[in-house]
C-alpha positions as CSV (number, residue, x, y, z in Angstrom):
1,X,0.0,0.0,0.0
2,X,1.5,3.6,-1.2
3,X,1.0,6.8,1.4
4,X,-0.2,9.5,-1.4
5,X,0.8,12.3,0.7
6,X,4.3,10.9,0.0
7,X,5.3,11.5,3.9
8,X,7.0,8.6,3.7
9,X,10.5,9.8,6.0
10,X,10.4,11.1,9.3
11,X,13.1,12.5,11.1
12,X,13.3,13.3,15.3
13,X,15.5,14.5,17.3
14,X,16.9,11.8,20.2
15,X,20.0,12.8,23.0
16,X,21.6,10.7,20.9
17,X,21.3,12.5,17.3
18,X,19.0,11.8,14.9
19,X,16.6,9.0,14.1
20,X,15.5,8.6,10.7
21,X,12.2,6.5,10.2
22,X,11.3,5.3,6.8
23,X,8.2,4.3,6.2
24,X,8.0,0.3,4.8
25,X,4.7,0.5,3.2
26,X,6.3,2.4,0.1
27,X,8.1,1.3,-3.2
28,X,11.8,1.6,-2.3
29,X,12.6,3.7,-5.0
30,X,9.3,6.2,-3.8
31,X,11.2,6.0,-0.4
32,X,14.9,6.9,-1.8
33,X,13.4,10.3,-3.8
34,X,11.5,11.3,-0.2
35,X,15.1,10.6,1.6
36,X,16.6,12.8,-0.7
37,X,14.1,15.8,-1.1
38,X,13.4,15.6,2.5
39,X,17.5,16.0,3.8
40,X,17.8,18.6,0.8
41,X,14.5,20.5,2.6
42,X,16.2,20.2,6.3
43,X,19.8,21.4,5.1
44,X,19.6,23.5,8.0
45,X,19.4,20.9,10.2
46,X,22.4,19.7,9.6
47,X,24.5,23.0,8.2
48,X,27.2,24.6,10.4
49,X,27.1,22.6,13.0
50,X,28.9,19.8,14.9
51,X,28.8,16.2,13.3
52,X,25.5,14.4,13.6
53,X,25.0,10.8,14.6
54,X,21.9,9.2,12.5
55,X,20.1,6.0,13.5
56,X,18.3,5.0,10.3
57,X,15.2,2.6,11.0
58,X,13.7,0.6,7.9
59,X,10.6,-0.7,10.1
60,X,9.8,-4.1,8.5
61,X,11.3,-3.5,5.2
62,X,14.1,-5.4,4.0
63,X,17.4,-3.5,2.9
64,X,19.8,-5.7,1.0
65,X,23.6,-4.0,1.2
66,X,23.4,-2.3,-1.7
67,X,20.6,-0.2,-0.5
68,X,22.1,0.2,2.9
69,X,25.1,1.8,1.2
70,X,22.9,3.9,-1.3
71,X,21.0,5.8,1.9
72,X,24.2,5.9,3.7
73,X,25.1,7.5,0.7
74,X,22.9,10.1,0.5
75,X,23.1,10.8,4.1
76,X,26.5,11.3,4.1
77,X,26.6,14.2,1.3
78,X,25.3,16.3,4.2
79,X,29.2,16.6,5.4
80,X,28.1,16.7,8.8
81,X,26.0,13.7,9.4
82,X,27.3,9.9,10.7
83,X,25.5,7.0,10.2
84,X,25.7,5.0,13.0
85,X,23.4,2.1,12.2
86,X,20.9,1.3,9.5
87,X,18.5,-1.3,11.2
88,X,15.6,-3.4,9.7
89,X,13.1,-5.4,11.8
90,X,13.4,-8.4,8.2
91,X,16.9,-10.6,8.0
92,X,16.9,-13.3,5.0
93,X,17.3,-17.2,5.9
94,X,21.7,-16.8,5.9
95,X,21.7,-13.7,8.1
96,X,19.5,-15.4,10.5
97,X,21.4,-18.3,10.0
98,X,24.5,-16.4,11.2
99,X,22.5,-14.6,13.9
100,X,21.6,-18.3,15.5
101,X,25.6,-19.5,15.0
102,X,26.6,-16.6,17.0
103,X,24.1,-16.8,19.9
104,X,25.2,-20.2,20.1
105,X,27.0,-21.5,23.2
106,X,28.9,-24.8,22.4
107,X,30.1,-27.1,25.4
108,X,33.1,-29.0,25.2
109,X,34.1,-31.2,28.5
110,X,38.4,-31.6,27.3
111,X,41.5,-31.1,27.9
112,X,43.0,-29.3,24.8
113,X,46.7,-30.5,24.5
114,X,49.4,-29.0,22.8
115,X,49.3,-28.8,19.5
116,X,45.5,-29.3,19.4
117,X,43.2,-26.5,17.8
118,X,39.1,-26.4,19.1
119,X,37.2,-23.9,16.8
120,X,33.5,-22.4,17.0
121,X,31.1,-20.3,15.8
122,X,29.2,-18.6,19.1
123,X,30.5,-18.6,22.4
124,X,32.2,-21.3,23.6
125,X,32.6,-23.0,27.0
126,X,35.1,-25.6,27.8
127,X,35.3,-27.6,30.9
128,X,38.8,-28.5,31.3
129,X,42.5,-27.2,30.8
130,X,43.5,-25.1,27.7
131,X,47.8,-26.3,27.9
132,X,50.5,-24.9,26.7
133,X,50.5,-25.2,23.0
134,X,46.5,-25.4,23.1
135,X,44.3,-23.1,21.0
136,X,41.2,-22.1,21.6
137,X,39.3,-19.9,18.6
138,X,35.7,-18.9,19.1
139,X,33.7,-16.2,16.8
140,X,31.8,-15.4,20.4
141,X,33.1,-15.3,23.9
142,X,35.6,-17.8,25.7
143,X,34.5,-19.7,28.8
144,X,37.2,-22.0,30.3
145,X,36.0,-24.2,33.5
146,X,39.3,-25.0,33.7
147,X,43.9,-23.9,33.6
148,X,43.9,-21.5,30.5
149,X,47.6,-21.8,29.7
150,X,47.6,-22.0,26.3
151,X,46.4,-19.9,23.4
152,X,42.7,-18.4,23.7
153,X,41.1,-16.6,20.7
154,X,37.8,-14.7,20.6
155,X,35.9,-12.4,18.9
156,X,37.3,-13.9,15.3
157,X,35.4,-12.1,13.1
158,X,35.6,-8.9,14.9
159,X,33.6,-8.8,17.9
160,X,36.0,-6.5,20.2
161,X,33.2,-6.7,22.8
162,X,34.0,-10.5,23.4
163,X,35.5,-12.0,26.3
164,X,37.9,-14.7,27.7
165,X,36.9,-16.0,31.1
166,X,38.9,-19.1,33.1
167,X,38.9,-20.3,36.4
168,X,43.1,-20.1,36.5
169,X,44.0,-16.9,33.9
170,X,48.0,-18.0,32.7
171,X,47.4,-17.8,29.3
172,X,50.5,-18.2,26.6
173,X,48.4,-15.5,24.6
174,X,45.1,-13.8,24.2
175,X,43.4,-12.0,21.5
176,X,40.0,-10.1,21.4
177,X,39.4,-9.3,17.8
178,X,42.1,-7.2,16.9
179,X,43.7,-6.7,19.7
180,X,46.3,-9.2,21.6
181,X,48.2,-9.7,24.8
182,X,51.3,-11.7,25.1
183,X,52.5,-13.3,28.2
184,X,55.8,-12.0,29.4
185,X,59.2,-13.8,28.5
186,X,60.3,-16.1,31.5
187,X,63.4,-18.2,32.1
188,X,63.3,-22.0,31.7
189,X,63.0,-22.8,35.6
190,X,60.2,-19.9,36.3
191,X,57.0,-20.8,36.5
192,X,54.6,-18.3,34.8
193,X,52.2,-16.6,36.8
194,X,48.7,-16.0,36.9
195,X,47.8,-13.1,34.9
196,X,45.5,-12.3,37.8
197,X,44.4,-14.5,41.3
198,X,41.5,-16.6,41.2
199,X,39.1,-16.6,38.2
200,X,39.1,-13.8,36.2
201,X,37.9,-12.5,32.7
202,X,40.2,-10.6,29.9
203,X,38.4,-8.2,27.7
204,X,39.4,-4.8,25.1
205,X,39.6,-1.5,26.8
206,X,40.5,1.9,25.5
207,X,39.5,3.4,22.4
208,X,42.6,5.1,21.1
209,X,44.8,2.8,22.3
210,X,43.4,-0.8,22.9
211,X,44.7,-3.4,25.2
212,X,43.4,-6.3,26.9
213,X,42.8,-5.7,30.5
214,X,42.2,-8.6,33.4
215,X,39.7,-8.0,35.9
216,X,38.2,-11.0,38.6
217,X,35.0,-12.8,38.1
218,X,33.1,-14.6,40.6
219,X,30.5,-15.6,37.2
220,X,32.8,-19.0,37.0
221,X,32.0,-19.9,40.9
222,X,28.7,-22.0,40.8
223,X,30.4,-24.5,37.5
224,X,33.5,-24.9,39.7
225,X,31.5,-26.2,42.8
226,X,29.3,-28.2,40.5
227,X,31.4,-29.5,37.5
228,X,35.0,-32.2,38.0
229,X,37.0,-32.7,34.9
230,X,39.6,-34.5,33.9
């Protein structure tokens, strides 16, 4: 069904920028002109001023890439204006697909041994030791009921808000997306130390400069007094 009046964009104010609501009753294409004409008619809005951060809601219309890029597009010939996030209520089968694979927590009960690679899509949780040598990859967060000593890797494909939890934090090395920490060189005869007492979580702080940062975790307790491995 077509809205004749041809209102088929609004745009509000928020704390947080602008929101940009298109109406998914419409023909894409009537919907594009409307976007266009309408940020042409509100060039004040966005004129001489600081840069803008625009939420773009499609409602329940589906936006293939293309015509995500083609309103970000136009948006962005403001010169003041950043889209933040273009968001539609309607996925196809394979983005919901990869939606389920990432919610996805996969238990393992193992010890990963040197030399030994365990690999997921989702989060992962592992009741047992990661050793030396060991690698862990997970697309999602990193749960180890368990020694991590060895290699943990999360956030694969780019989730820097991922995690890496174990019960005993003396990892080999850790990365969280981009972003990776490397345990410190130690002589043959020295035992490395925990990279912080007692179960604890690593995750990606700073936005300039990232690092990985340790903090303690009590969220491992009730698995440890419930769950033996071997």
């Amino acid at each position: 069904m077509t809205n004749n009046n041809g209102n088929y964009v609004t745009i509000k104010g928020t704390k947080e920028g602008l929101t940009i609501v298109l109406n998914d009753q419409c023909s894409y294409q009537e919907l594009l002109e409307e976007l266009k004409k309408k940020i042409e008619r509100e060039q004040r809005l966005f004129e001489n001023g600081p840069q803008v951060e625009v939420r773009v809601h499609a409602g329940n219309r589906y936006l293939s890439k293309s015509h995500e890029e083609e309103i970000t597009e136009v948006l962005n010939k403001t010169g003041s204006v950043r889209v933040h996030e273009v968001h539609s209520n309607v996925m196809t089968k394979d983005e919901a697909h990869e939606a389920i694979e990432k919610a996805t927590v996969t238990s393992v009960t193992q010890i990963v041994r040197s030399g030994q690679v365990l690999r997921k899509k989702g989060d992962i949780l592992i009741i047992g030791d990661v050793n030396p040598g060991g690698v862990v990859e997970a697309t999602g967060n990193i749960y180890v009921i368990g020694a991590l000593k060895g290699i943990a890797r999360a956030g694969t494909e780019g989730e820097s808000h991922a995690v890496v939890c174990a019960s005993v934090m003396i990892p080999k090395q850790i990365s969280i997306s981009d972003t990776y920490f490397y345990a410190p060189e130690k002589h043959e005869k020295q035992e490395q130390k925990p990279a912080i007492e007692g179960p604890g979580y690593a995750y990606v702080t700073g936005e300039e400069y990232k690092a990985i940062a340790f903090e303690e975790t009590k969220m491992l307790g009730h698995y440890l007094r419930s769950v033996s491995y071997t």
